[in-house]
N, C-alpha and C positions, 0 to 999 in steps of 0.2 A: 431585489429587483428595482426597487425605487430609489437605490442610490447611485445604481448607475445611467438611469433612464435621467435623474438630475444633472447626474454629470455631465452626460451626453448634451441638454439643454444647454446647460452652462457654457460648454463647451463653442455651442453652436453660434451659441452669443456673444461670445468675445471674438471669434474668428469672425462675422458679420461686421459687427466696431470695428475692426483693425480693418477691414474691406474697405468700409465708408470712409476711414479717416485717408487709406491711402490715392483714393477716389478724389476727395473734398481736395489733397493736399498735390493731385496732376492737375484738378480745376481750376484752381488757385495757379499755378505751373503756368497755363496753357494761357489764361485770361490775361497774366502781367506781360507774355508775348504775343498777346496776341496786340495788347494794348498796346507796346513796344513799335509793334509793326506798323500798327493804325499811326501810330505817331510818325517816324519813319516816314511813312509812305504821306501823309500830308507836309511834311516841312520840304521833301523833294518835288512835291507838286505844286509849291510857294516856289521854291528855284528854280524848278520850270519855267514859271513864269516871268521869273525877272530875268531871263539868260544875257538879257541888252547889256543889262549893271554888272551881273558877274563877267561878261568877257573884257568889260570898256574897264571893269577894275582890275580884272587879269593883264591887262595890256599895260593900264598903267604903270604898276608896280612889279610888271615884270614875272610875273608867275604863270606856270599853267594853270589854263581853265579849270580843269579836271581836277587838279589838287586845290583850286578856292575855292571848288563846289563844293567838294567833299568835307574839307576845315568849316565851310558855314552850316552845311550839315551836322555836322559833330559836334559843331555849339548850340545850335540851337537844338539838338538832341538832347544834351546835355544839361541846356537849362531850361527845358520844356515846363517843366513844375515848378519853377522858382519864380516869386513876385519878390519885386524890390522892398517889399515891407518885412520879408524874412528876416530871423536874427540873423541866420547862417547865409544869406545871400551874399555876402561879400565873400567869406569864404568860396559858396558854391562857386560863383563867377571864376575867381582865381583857380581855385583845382581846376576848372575846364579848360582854362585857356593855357595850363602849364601841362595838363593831360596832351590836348593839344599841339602844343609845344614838343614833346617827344616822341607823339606818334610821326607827325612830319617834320620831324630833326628842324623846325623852324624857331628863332629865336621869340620867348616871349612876346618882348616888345612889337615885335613883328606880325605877328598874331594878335595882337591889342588891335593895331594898327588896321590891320584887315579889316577887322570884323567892326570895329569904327566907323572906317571910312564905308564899308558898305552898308549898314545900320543909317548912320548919320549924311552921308553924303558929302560929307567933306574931309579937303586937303589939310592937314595943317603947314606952316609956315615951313618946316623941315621939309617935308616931302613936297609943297612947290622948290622952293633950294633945292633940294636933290633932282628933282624934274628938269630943271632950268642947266644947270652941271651937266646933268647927262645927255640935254639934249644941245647943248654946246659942245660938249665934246664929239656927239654924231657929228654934228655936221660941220666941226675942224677937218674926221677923221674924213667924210665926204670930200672937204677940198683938197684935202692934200695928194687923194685919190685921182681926184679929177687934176691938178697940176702937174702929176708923175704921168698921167694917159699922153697928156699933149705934148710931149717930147718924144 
């Protein structure tokens, strides 16, 4: 009688432990999403608030708004936890911005560029040149429009 009334105890106790652990390990689960989300939802509430810079840098450079929101979101999703004193932060930065790079079929460089200009707030020398080219060539292709009208 007392060996099975043991067992039965024993029994009762390891199925308890294996409860708890699988308990301890959705807690664990639910808190890295929840934390996930809380993060999320404040860098979108940051781009909320700058919409002025993302549209006037979308305009710039020629992209949609909706897709440089979402690329500044995913970086700085991405490097939410990283201080520049990290060993691996040079790493981290690059896996993101090449992460990046694939999800919106966008060139590296291009993505550097982005997240640059809008961090830092400035042009480099290439992209005023490129600015200046494109917007010479508008306004050729304006006159030439306007010259073919008046005939």
């Amino acid at each position: 009688m007392k060996t099975p009334f043991i067992l039965i105890i024993v029994l009762i106790f390891l199925y308890s432990c294996q409860q708890s652990k699988v308990e301890k390990e959705t807690k664990e689960t639910i808190t890295k999403t929840e934390k996930l989300q809380k993060v999320i939802e404040s860098i979108e509430d940051n781009l909320s608030h700058e919409k002025e810079k993302i549209i006037l840098l979308a305009e710039i450079r020629k992209i949609p708004f909706d897709t440089l929101n979402f690329i500044l979101r995913d970086y700085y999703v991405a490097i939410d936890t990283v201080s520049s004193s990290d060993k691996n932060s040079k790493y981290l930065f690059q896996s993101s911005i090449t992460k990046i790079s694939d999800r919106y079929k966008i060139s590296r460089s291009k993505i550097a560029s982005l997240l640059f200009s809008y961090k830092y707030e400035m042009l480099t020398k290439e992209d005023i040149g490129e600015s200046a080219v494109e917007d010479f060539k508008d306004n050729y292709e304006e006159e030439q429009t306007e010259s073919d009208d008046r005939y």
